[in-house]
C-alpha positions, 0 to 999 in steps of 0.5 A: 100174186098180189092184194089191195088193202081193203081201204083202196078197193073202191077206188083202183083196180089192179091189172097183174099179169106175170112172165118167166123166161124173158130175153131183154135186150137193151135195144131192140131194133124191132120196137124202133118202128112201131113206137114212133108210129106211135109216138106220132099217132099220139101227136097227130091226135093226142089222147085226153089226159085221164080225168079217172086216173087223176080222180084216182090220185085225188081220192088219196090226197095227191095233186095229180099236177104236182105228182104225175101219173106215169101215163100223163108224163108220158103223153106230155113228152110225147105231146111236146116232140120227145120222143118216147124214151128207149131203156130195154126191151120189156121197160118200152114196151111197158112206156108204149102200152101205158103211152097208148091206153094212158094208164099208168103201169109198173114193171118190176123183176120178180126175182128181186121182190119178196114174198106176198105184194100189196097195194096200200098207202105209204106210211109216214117216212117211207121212201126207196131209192129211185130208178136214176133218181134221189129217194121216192117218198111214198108216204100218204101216196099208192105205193106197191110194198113186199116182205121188204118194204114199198118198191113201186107206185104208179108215178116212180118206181125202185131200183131194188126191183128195176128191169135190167138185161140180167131180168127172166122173171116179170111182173107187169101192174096196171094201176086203173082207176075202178072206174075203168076196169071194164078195160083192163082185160084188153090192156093185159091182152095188149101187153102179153101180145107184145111182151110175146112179140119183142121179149119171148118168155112165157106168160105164167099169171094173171089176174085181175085184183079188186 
C-alpha cells in the first residue's frame, strides 16, 4: 500500500487504511451534530497541541510555528470559536478524527494517485497544486510522492488527489510521530467506524507502516 523511506523510519510512523465504495455527499446533515459536539468539548477542554507531532516536524528541519501540523490548525480554529470547517462527507470526517486525536491526517482518491506510495522528503523545486490554494512547496518537508510525483503532506494536501462527491476509492494516512504509534490502532479504528457510519463503502486495507 504504501512505504516510508529508510531515512524517516525513526522518526514517523504511518497509519493507512483504505476503502472502496464510498458514497460522499456534500453535506451530510448526520455529521451536523456530533461535530459541534465536538468542536465545543475541544473549547470547554482543549487538547495540549502535540509536542510529539512538532518534534516530528523539527526532526526534519521544519518550524513546526511557521509551518503547521494540519491538526494543530485544526484545534487553533476550534479554539478561537470557528467552527470546524464543512467540505464533504469523507473530508469531515477526516477534520473531526484528526480534531479529536490531534494527529494530523491525509486523505486522498485513489482513483487519481499512481502506482507504489512513498513517504519521503521532498527534493529541491518540488511543488503541487494546492487544494483552493497557490503551489505547495514540499522540498526539504514530509510529502507523500507516486509514479507522478508528491501529492500530500500532512500540513496541505493536492488537488491532483482531493476528495470530491464523484470519490468510491480512499486512502486515509495518518502521519504520527514513532513516539506515538502505541496509539494508531485505535486512531484507524476510529476512523473506519465513522467512515462505516456517514459515508458506506467497505474497508479493504490496512496497515500500519514503520
Amino acid at each position: 500500500m504504501i512505504r516510508v523511506a529508510p531515512d524517516l523510519q525513526p522518526i514517523v510512523v504511518l497509519g493507512a487504511a483504505s476503502f472502496d465504495g464510498l458514497t460522499v455527499v456534500e453535506r451530510e446533515s448526520r455529521l451536523d451534530e456530533p461535530m459541534a459536539a465536538a468542536a465545543e468539548r475541544v473549547r470547554q477542554a482543549p487538547p495540549a497541541e502535540r509536542a510529539d507531532v512538532r518534534a516530528m516536524y523539527r526532526q526534519v528541519g521544519l518550524d513546526p510555528t511557521r509551518t503547521r501540523p494540519s491538526s494543530e490548525a485544526l484545534l487553533r480554529r476550534v479554539r478561537r470559536g470557528d467552527p470546524l470547517p464543512r467540505v464533504n462527507a469523507l473530508v469531515d470526517i477526516c477534520n473531526w478524527c484528526s480534531l479529536e486525536l490531534q494527529l494530523p491526517f491525509g486523505l486522498y482518491d485513489l482513483d487519481h494517485v499512481q502506482g507504489a506510495i512513498e513517504l519521503r522528503l521532498g527534493r529541491p523545486g518540488e511543488a503541487y497544486a494546492g487544494i483552493r490554494k497557490d503551489d505547495v512547496h514540499v522540498g526539504g518537508r514530509l510529502t507523500l510522492a507516486d509514479a507522478a510525483g508528491p501529492f500530500g503532506n500532512p500540513t496541505s494536501d493536492s488537488a491532483r488527489t482531493m476528495i470530491t462527491p464523484a470519490t468510491r476509492r480512499a486512502l486515509f494516512v495518518i502521519f504520527c510521530p514513532r513516539s506515538l504509534a502505541a496509539g494508531l490502532g485505535r486512531a484507524l479504528d476510529l476512523t473506519a467506524a465513522r467512515v462505516a457510519a456517514f459515508a458506506g463503502g467497505r474497508e479493504v486495507e490496512r496497515a500500519l507502516v514503520v
